[in-house]
C-alpha positions as CSV (number, residue, x, y, z in Angstrom):
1,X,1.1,-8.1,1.2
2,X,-0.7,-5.4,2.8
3,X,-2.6,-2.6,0.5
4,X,-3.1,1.2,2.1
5,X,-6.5,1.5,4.0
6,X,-6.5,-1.8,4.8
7,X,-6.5,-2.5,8.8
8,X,-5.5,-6.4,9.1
9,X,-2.2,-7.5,10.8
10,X,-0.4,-9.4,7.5
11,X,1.6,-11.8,9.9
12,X,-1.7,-12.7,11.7
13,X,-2.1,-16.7,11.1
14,X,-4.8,-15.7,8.9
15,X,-3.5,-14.0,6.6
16,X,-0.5,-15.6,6.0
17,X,-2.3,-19.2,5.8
18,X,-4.6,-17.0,3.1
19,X,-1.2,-15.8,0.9
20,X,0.0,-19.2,1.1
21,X,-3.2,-20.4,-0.3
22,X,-3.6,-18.2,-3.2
23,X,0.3,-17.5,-3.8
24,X,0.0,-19.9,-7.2
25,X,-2.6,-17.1,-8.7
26,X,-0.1,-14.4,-8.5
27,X,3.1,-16.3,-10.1
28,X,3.6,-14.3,-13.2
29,X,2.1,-11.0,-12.4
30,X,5.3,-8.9,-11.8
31,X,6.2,-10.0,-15.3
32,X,2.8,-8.9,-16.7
33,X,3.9,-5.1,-16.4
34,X,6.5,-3.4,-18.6
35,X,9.3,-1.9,-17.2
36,X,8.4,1.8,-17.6
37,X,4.9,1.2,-15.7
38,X,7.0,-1.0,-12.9
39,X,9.2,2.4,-12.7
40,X,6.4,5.1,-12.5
41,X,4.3,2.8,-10.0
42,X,7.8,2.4,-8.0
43,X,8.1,6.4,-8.6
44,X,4.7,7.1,-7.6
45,X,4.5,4.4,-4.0
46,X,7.9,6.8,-2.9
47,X,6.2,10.4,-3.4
48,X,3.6,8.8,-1.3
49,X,5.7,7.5,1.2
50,X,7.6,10.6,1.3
51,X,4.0,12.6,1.2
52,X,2.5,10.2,4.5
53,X,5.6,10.7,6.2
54,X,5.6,14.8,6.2
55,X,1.5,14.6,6.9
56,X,2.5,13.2,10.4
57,X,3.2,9.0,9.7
58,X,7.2,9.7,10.2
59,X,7.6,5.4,10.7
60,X,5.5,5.4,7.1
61,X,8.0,2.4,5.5
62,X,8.9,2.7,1.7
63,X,7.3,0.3,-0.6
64,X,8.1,-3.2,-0.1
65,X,10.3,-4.9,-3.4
66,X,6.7,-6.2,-4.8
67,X,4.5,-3.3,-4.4
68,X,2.6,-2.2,-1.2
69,X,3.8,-0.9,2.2
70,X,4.1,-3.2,4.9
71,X,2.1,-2.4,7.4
72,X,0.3,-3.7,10.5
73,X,0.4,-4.4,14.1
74,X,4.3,-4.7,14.4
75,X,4.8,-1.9,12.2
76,X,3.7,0.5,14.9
77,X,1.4,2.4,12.5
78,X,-2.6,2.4,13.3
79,X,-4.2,2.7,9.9
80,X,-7.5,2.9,11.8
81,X,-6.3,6.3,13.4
82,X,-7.3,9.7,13.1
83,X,-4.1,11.4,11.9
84,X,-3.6,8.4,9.4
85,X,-7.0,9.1,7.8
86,X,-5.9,13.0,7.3
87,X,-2.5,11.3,5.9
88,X,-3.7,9.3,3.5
89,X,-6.6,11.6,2.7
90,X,-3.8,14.8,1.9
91,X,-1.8,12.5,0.3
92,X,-3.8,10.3,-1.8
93,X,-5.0,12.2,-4.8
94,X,-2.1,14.2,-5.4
95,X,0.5,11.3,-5.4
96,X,-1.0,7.8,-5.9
97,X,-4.0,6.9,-8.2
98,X,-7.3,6.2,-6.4
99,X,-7.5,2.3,-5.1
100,X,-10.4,0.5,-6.5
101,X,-12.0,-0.2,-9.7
102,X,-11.4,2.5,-12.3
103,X,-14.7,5.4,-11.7
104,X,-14.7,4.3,-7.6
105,X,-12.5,7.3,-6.8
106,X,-15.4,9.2,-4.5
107,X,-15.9,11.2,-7.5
């Protein structure tokens, strides 16, 4: 499980032992959401695949079946680099909500 601006490798040892770990808090979440929100968050992670990949991350992965985009050290993508900061920045705000609590958009 690997969220945008995040810089960890998700198959380090680490973080794998820590989703193993806390696996049993997430059982039940998918089913939490309604159909229609599961389709327009789908909708919306695509447009922003779609939006990283014309900003210059062409190996940007679509989302992963449960939300996120799998990224890290074997994807080949640095999300510590320069032109993925621009990516994400351009892309962002016009195509996926802000990440964080609700009123800790920057604004």
């Amino acid at each position: 499980m690997t969220y945008l601006g995040n810089s960890y490798d998700p198959g380090s040892p680490t973080v794998e032992a820590a989703d193993q770990a806390c696996r049993r808090y997430a059982a039940g979440l998918a089913t939490q959401v309604s159909a229609g929100v599961a389709a327009e968050m789908l909708t919306r992670q695509l447009e922003y695949a779609r939006c990283m990949r014309s900003h210059g991350i062409t190996t940007f992965p679509d989302p992963s079946p449960n939300g996120g985009f799998p990224i890290g050290s074997r994807s080949g993508i640095d999300p510590g680099s320069p032109i993925y900061d621009l990516a994400q920045k351009a892309c962002q705000g016009s195509t996926f909500p802000p990440l964080g609590p609700p009123g800790d958009d920057g604004s």
